[in-house]
C-alpha positions in Angstrom: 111.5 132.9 126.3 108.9 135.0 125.3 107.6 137.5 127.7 110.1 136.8 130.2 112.7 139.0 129.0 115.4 136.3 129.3 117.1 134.9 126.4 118.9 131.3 126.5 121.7 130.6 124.0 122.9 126.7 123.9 126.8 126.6 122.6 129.1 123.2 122.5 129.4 122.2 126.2 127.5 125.8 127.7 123.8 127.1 128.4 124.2 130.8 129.0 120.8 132.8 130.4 120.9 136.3 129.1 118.9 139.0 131.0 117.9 141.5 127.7 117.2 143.9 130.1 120.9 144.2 131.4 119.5 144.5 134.9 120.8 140.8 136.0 123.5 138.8 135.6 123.9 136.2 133.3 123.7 132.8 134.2 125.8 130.3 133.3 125.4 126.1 133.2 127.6 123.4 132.2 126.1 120.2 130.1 127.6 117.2 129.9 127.7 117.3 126.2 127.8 119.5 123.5 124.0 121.4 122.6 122.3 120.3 119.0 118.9 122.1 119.7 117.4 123.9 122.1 113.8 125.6 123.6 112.1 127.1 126.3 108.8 126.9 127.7 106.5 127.6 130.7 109.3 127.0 133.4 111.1 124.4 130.9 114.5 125.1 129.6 114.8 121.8 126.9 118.6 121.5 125.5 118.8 117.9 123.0 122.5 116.8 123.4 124.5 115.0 120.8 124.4 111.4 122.5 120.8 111.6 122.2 119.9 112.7 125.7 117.3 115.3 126.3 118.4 117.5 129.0 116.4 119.6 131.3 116.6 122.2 133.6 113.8 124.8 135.6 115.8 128.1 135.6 113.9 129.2 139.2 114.7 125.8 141.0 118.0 125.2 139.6 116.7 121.1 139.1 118.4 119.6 136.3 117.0 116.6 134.7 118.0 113.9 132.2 116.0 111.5 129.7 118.3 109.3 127.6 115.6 109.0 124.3 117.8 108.3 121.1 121.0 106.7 120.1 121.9 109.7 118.1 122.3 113.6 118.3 118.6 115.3 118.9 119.1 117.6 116.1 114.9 118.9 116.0 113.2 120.2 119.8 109.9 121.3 120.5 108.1 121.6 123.4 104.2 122.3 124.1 103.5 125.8 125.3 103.0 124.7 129.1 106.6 122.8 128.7 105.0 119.7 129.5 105.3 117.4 126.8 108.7 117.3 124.4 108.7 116.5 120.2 112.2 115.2 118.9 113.8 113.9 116.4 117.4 112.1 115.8 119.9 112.1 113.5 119.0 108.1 114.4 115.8 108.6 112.1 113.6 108.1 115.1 110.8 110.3 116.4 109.4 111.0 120.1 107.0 112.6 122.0 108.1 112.9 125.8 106.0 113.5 128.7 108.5 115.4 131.4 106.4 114.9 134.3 107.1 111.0 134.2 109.1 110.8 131.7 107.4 108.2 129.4 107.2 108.4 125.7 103.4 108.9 124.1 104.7 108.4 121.0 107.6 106.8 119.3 108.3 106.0 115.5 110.5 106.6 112.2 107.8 107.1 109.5 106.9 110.8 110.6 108.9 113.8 111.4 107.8 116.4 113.9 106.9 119.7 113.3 105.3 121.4 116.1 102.8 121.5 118.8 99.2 123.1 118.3 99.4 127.0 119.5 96.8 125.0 122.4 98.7 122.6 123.2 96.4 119.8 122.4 97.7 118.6 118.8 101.3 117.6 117.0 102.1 118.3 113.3 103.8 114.9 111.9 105.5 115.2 108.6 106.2 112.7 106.3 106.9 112.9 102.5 104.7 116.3 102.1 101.9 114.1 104.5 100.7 116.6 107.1 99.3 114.3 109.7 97.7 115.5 113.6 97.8 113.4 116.8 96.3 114.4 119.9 98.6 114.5 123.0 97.4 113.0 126.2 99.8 112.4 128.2 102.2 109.0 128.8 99.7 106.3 127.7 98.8 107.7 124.5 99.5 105.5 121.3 99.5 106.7 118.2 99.9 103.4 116.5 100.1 99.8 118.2 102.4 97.1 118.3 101.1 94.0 117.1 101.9 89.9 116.2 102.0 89.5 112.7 100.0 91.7 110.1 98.7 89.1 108.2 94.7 89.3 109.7 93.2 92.1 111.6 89.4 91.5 113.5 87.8 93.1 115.6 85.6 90.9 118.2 81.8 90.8 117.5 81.2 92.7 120.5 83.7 95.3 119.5 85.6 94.9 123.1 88.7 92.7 121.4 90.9 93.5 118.6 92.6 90.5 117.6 96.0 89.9 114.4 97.7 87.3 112.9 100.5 85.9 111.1 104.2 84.8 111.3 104.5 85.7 115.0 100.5 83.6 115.6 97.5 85.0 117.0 97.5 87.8 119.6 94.1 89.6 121.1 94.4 92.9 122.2 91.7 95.5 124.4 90.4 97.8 121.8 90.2 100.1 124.5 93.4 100.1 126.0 96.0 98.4 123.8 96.8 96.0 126.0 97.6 92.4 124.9 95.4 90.0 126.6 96.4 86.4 124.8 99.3 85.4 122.9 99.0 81.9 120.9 102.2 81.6 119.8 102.4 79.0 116.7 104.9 79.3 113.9 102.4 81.2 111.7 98.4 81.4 111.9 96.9 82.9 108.7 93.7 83.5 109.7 91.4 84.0 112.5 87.5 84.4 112.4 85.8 86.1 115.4 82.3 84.2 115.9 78.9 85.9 116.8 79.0 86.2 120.8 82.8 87.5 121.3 83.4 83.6 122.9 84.5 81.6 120.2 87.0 82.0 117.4 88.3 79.5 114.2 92.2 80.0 113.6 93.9 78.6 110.7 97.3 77.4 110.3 98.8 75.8 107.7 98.2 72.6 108.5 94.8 72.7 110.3 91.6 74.7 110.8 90.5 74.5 114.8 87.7 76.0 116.5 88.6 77.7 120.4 86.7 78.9 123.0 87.7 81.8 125.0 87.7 81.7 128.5 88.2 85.0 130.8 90.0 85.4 133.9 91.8 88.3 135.8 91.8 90.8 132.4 93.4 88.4 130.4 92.0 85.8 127.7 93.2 81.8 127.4 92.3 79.5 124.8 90.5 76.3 125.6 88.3 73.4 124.4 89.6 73.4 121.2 87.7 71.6 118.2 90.1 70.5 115.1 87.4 71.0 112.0 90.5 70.2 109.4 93.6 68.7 108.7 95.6 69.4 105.7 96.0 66.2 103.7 97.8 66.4 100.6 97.9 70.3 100.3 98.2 72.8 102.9 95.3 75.5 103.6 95.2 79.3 103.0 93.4 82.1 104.6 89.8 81.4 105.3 86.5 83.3 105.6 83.7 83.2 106.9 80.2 83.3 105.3 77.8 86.0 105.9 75.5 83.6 108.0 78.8 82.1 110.1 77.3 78.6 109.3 80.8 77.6 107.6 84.2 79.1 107.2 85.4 78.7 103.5 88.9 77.4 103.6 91.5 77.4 100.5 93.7 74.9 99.5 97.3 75.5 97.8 95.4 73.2 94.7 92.0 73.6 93.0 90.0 72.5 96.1 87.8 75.0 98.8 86.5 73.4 101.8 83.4 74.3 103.5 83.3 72.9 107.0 80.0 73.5 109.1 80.3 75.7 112.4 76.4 74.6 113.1 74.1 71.7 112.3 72.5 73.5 109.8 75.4 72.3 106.8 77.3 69.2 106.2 81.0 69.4 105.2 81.5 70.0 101.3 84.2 70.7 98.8 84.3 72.5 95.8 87.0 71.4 93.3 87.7 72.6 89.5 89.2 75.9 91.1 92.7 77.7 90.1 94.5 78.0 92.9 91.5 79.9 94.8 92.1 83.0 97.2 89.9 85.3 99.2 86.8 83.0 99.0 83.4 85.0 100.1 80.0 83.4 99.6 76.8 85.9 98.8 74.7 86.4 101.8 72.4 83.6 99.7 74.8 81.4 99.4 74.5 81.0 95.7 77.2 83.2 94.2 80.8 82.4 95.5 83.6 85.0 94.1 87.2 83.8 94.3 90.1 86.6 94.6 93.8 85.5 93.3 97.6 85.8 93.5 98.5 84.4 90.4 96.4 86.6 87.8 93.7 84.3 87.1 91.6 87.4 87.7 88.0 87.8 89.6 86.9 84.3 89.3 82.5 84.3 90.5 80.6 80.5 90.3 77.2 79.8 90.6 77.4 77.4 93.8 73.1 76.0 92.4 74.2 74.8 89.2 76.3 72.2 89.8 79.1 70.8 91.9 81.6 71.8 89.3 80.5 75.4 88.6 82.0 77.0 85.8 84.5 79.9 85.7 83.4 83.3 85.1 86.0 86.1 84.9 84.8 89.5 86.0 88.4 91.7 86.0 91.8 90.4 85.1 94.8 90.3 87.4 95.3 90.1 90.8 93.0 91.4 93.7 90.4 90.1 96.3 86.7 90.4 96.3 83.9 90.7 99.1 80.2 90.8 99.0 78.9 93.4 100.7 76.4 92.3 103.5 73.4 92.8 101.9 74.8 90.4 98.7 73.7 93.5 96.2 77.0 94.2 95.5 80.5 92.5 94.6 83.7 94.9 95.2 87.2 93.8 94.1 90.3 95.3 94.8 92.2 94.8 92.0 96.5 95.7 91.5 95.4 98.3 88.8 92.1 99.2 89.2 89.3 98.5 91.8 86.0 97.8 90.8 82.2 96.7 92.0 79.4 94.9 90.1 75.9 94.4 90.6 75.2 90.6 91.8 73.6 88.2 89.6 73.6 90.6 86.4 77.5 91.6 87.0 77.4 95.4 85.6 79.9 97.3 86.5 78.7 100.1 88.4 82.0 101.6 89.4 85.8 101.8 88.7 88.8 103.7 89.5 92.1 103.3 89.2 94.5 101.8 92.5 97.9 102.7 91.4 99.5 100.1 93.0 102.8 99.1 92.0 104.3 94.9 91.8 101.3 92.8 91.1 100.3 92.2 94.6 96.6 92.4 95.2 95.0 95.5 96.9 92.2 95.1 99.9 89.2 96.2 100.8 86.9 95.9 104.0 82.8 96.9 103.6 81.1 98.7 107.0 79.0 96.4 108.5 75.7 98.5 107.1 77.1 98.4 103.9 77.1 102.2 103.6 80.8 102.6 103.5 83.6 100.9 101.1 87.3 101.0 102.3 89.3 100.3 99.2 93.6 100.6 99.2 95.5 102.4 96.5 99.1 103.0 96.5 99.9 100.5 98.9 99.8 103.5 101.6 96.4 105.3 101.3 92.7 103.9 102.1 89.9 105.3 99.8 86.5 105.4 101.7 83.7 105.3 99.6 79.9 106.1 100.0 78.1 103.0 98.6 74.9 105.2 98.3 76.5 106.6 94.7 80.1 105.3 94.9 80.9 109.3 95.5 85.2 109.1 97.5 84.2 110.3 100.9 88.0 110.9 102.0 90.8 109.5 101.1 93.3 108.7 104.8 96.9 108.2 104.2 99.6 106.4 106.6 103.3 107.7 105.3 105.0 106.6 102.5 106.6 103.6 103.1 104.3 101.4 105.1 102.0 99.3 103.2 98.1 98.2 104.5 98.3 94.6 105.1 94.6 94.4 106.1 91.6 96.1 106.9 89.0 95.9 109.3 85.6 97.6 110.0 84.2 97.9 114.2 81.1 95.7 114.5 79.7 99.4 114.7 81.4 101.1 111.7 82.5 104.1 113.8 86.1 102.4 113.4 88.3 101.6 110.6 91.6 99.5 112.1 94.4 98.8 109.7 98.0 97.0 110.1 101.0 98.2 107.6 104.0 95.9 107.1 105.3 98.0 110.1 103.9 95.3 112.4 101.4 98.0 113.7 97.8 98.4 114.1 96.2 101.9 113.6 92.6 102.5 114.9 90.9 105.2 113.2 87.9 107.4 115.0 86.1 108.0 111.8 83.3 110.0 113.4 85.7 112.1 115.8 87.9 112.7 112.8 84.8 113.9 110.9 84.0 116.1 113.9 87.8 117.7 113.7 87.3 118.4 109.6 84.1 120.2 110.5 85.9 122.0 112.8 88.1 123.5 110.6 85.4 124.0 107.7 86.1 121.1 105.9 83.1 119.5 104.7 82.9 115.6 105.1 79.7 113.6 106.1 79.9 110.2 107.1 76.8 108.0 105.3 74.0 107.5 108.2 72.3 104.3 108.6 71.1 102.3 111.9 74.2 100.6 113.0 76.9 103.1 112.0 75.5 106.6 113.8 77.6 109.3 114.9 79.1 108.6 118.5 78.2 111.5 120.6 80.8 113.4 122.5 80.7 111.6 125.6 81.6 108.0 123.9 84.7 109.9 122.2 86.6 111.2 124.9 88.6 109.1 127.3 91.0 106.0 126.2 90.3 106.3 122.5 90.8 109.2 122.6 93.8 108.5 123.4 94.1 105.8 120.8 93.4 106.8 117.8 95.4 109.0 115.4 93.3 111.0 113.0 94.8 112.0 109.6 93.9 114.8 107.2 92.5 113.9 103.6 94.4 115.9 101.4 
């Protein structure tokens, strides 16, 4: 232990306290299993056993304790300079942080490897595949990443209080605050769910039928009531919907050439739009005149002029796979293709900007637009989320997740400060985008966020506290 003039040497079954000084005796303890790492300090002595039990002891009092954390030998220890908080990793492939006090993991995972604590304290070094990545530490109820049902859909409410997923396990809702799950609708598989202006109302789609739920509030949690069924599946089943940009209609695919638009207002009747190939993605200009069609099956970016006809015809912007959104404003049409990602102007379709996604497989890449419209969120590699500035397509930063968990989907906060993602780990991450540029300047590393009304820098105070606690901020490169 530095300073103290005590040194502590961890060997098969013993833990032996030298005094360097030669004016004490050495102190001996017994562990109930042989050592595989070992540190020391504040008034910590931290010895990780080969069964995968971290096993402490306070030299002054004597107290030994014992936290059973992995189901194989601890071979990496670390703890935080006030011996506090503990970083391991098993031979099991599994990572944890450990608060001693109670005992509780803050983190817990197998994508990232430890490194070490912050000389403060206050920060952990995460490792994976040459990714430097730093988490704060704040005690037991911090969450690096979250748990959630499915990873098919990712929104956040229209108030910004509720983040809600979907998918094989159904629809969940979640406090974006806290993490906590507040409703769980569990159905086979939901692929879609459309938060509605006023946080109260939702449209989930399964399969087999699009229905319209209210949310009702009691106690901290949620519950799903008077529902309204807007669809049945006839003769084909339906696919992911959307929403237009005025929420008069969602715009729901079918697994043939058909896309229904069913009215959530009196403003619009129920239509259809048929002559399509196997449609995907649908999003409808802010105008309603252009619709641009995303696909699976490499028919390519597929846009139709909804006022020429009911039977617009095909016009093919970008080849391949991908999916395409408007940005709010309707100037612009982005699509994430699996080679390259590009956006066009609307109505005269120049292409204004490219670059390359380096995806691998033909699966489509995704993209999410700030709700200002200043800010782009493009994938590329399946693992890393390009941020662009919309104001001349310059990268702003480019945020990675690991190597092996791929972004499902993306989602912007109602108030652009945060970018959530899930990754086929079944695991949302919330990312502080303001905070993180705060950090970066910190350490002299220029990145500005694009200002407009709705997506202005959070001052101090609304940063600290639970999301704080939340969020994981990773370095660009």
């Amino acid at each position: 232990r530095s300073g103290s003039g005590w040194l502590a040497v961890a060997q098969g079954d013993r833990l032996r306290l030298h005094d360097l000084d030669g004016r004490k005796p050495r102190r001996d303890f017994t562990l109930p299993l042989p050592a595989q790492s070992l540190d020391w300090a504040g008034s910590t002595i931290a010895v990780g056993l080969e069964s995968g039990t971290l096993w402490l002891l306070d030299p002054s009092s004597g107290k030994v304790q014992q936290f059973s954390i992995h189901r194989g030998p601890i071979s990496f220890l670390h703890l935080d300079p006030d011996g506090r908080n503990a970083l391991t990793w098993s031979f099991d492939g599994t990572s944890v942080g450990l608060d001693l006090r109670s005992g509780l993991p803050w983190m817990r995972g197998n994508r990232y490897r430890p490194v070490r604590f912050s000389a403060d304290g206050h920060a952990v070094g995460l490792q994976g595949m040459q990714l430097a990545h730093v988490a704060p530490v704040a005690g037991p109820d911090f969450r690096r990443n979250m748990p959630v049902v499915g990873r098919h859909d990712l929104r956040f409410s229209r108030d910004g209080r509720w983040l809600s997923s979907s998918g094989e396990g159904g629809f969940a809702v979640y406090s974006a605050q806290t993490g906590r799950r507040l409703l769980h609708w569990e159905e086979d598989r939901c692929i879609g769910a459309l938060p509605l202006a006023g946080g109260r109302e939702i449209v989930l789609a399964t399969p087999l039928r699009i229905v319209r739920w209210r949310f009702a509030e009691s106690g901290g949690q949620l519950a799903l009531t008077e529902p309204q069924v807007l669809a049945e599946a006839e003769s084909s089943r339906f696919e992911s919907p959307s929403l237009d940009a005025g929420e008069h209609s969602a715009l729901v695919p079918t697994l043939q050439d058909r896309l229904l638009r069913l009215p959530l207002d009196g403003s619009l009747g129920r239509s259809e739009i048929e002559g399509l190939v196997v449609p995907r993605s649908p999003s409808l200009s802010p105008d309603g005149r252009w619709l641009a069609l995303g696909t699976f099956h490499g028919i390519g970016l597929d846009v139709r002029d909804l006022g020429s006809t009911s039977r617009p015809p095909a016009r093919i912007l970008a080849p391949g796979n991908g999916n395409a959104r408007f940005s709010p404003d309707g100037r612009w049409l982005a699509w994430a293709g699996t080679s390259t990602s590009k956006v066009f102007e609307t109505g005269s379709w120049k292409e204004v900007h490219s670059f390359p996604t380096e995806r691998n497989g033909s699966l489509p890449g995704l993209l999410a637009w700030s709700p200002g419209g200043r800010m782009l969120a493009i994938t590329r590699q399946g693992h890393e989320v390009v941020l662009l500035d919309t104001r001349d397509w310059s990268r702003i930063a480019t945020l990675r997740i690991g190597f092996q968990p791929a972004v499902q989907t993306l989602a912007f906060s109602p108030d652009g400060r945060k970018l959530a993602l899930v990754h086929n780990a079944d695991e949302a991450e919330v990312w502080d985008l303001p905070r993180l540029q705060g950090r970066l300047q910190e350490l002299g590393v220029g990145w500005n966020l694009p200002e407009c009304p709705d997506e202005t820098e959070a001052s101090p105070a609304d940063l600290r506290g639970v999301l704080e606690r939340e969020t994981s901020w990773i370095l660009p490169k």
